[in-house]
C-alpha positions in Angstrom: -86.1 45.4 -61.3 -88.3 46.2 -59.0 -90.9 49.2 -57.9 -89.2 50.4 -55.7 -85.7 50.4 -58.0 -87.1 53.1 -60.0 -88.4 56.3 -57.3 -85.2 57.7 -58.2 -86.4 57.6 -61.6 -89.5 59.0 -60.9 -88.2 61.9 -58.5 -85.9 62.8 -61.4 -86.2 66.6 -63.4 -85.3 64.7 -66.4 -88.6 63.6 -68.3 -86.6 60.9 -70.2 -85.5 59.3 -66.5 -89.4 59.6 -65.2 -90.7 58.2 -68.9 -88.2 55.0 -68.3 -89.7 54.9 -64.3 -93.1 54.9 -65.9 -92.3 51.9 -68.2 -90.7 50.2 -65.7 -93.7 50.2 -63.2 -96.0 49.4 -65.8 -93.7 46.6 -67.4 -93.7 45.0 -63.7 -97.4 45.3 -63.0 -97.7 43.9 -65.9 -95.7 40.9 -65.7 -97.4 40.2 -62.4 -101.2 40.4 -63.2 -100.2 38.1 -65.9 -98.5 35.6 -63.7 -101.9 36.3 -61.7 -104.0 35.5 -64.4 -101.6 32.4 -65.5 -102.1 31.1 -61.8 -106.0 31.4 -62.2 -105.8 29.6 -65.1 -104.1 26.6 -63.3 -105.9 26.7 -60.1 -102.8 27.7 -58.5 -103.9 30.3 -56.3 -104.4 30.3 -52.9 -107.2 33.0 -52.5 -110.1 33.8 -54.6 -109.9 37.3 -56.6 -113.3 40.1 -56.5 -112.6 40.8 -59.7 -114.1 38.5 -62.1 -111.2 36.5 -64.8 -112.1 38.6 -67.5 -112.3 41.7 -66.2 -108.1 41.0 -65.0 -107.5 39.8 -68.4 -109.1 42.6 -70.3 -106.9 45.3 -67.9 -103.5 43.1 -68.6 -104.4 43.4 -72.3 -104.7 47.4 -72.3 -101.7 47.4 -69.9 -99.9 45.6 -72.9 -101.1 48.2 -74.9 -99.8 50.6 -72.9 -96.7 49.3 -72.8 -96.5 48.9 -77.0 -97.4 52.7 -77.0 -94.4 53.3 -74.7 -92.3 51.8 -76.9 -93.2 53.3 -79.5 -92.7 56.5 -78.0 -89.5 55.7 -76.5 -88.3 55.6 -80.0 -89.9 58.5 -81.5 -87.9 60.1 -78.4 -85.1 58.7 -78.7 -85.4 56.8 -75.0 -83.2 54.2 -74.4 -85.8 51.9 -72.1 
């Protein structure tokens, strides 16, 4: 999935469809500021960030959070993700 796979989702009256969107975005952002961060690590990276190592790591961390919190809510909710 992509970003752009889930404006539906997000454009949606349904606050279960615009929940799952919200996942989604987050669960992709995530995965790519920690293949980011995994690229850093190797040297593997063609340009050099502003943002210091730890301040990317310490946002993909809370992002995780986030994302555990979602969960969590999801089944609370009864939102299939």
């Amino acid at each position: 999935m992509e970003l752009k796979d889930t404006i539906k989702l997000m454009e949606s009256k349904d606050f279960k469809d615009r929940f799952r969107a919200e996942y989604h975005q987050l669960k992709i952002r995530h995965e790519k500021l920690n293949a980011l961060l995994y690229r850093i690590e190797n040297g593997d990276l063609n340009f050099k960030p502003k943002c210091s190592y730890e301040l990317l790591r310490t946002q993909c961390i809370v992002m995780k959070s986030y994302l555990l919190l979602l969960e969590e809510r999801a089944k609370i909710e009864s939102i299939e993700l």
